[in-house]
N, C-alpha and C positions, 0 to 999 in steps of 0.2 A: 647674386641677384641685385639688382637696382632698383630704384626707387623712381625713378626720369622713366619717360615715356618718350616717344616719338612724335614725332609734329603728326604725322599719317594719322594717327592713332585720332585724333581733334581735342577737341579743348577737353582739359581735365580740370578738377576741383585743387586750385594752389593750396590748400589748407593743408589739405589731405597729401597733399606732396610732401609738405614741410612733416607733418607727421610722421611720413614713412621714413624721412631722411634721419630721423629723431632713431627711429625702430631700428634705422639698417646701421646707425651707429653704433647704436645699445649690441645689436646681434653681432657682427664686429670683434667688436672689444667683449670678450670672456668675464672681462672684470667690471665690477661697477665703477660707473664713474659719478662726478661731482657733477652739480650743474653746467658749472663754467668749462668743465671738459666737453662734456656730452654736449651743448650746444658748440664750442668749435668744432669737435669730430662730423656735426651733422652740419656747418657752415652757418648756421644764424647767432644771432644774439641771445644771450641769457635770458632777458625778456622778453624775449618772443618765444623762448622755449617754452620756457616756467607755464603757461596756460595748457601746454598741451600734456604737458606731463602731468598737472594736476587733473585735466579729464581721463587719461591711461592712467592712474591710478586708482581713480574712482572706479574704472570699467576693469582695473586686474589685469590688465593689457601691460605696466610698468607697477615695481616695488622701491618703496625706499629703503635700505638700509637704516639701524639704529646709526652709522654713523654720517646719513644724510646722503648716501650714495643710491642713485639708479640702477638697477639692473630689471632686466625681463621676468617682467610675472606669472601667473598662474595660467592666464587666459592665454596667454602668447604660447605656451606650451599645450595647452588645448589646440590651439589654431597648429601647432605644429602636428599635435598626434593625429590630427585628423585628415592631415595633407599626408602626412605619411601611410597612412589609412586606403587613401584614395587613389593613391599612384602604383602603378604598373612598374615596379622596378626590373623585372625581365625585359620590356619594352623599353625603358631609359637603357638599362645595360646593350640592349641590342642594339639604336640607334648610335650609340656609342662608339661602338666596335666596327659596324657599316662605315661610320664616317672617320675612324681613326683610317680603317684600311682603306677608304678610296682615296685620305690626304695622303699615306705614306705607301700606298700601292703595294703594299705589304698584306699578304693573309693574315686575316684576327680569327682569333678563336675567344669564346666566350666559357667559362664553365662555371658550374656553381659546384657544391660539397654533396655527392650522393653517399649511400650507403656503402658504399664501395671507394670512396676518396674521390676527388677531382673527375666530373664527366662533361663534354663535350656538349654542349645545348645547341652551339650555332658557329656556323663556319662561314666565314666569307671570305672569297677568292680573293687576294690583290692581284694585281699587272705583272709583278714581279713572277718569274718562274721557281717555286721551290718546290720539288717531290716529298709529299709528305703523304704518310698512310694513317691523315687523322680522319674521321668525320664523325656527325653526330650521333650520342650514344660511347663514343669511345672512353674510355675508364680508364685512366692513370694513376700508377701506386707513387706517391709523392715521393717515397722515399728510394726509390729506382732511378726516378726518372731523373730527380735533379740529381744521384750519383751520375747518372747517363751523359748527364748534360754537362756537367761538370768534366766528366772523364773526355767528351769529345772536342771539348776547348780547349784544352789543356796541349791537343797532340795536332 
């Protein structure tokens, strides 16, 4: 994810830009970083950081470490649980899998973990010809199939 908008998109708030560059830095990097990291990783100057990180700190949005390092705070992980919360992950998966096979013309298959191991949720055809007897609903025992699969590469 980025923090840059598109010109289409019309005038946005610069401040608010610089913040986010701040945010997408911190998300990034796993580890806290020092001021003077964390403002090159996000391309500005130290002091022009230094103000926005003293507002996300106030708002729990960024923490200091005791040994003066930034990392992502409490709110930020609010802001995360609640996106995750919100989002249709069978619809990301699907859109996914539609567009992987119509750039490789390739049949996708999507499946999640049923009670049964691995089952079939969504098929979609690529260009390519392959005869396959999968569709959805189909239940694969993991530990067959990838013998299966293995066995029929091999010869």
């Amino acid at each position: 994810m980025t923090a840059k908008t598109s010109k289409s998109e019309g005038r946005g708030v610069q401040s608010i830009e610089i913040g986010a560059q701040l945010l997408e830095a911190l998300a990034e990097r796993a580890a806290p970083m020092m001021l003077k990291e964390l403002a090159a990783a996000a391309g500005v100057a130290p002091a022009q950081a230094h103000p926005y990180l003293v507002s996300y700190r106030q708002m729990g949005m960024v923490e200091q470490t005791a040994s003066g390092r930034y990392r992502l705070g409490p709110f930020a992980l609010d802001l995360a649980i609640m996106r995750m919360r919100t989002i249709d992950p069978m619809q990301l998966a699907s859109q996914a899998v539609i567009a992987l096979s119509l750039e490789t013309g390739l049949t996708g298959l999507l499946s999640v973990w049923g009670a049964f191991g691995p089952t079939i949720v969504l098929v979609h055809e690529g260009t390519d010809q392959v005869h396959m007897n999968t569709k959805v609903g189909t239940v694969y025992n993991p530990v067959t199939t990838t013998r299966r699969m293995v066995c029929s590469r091999s010869h």
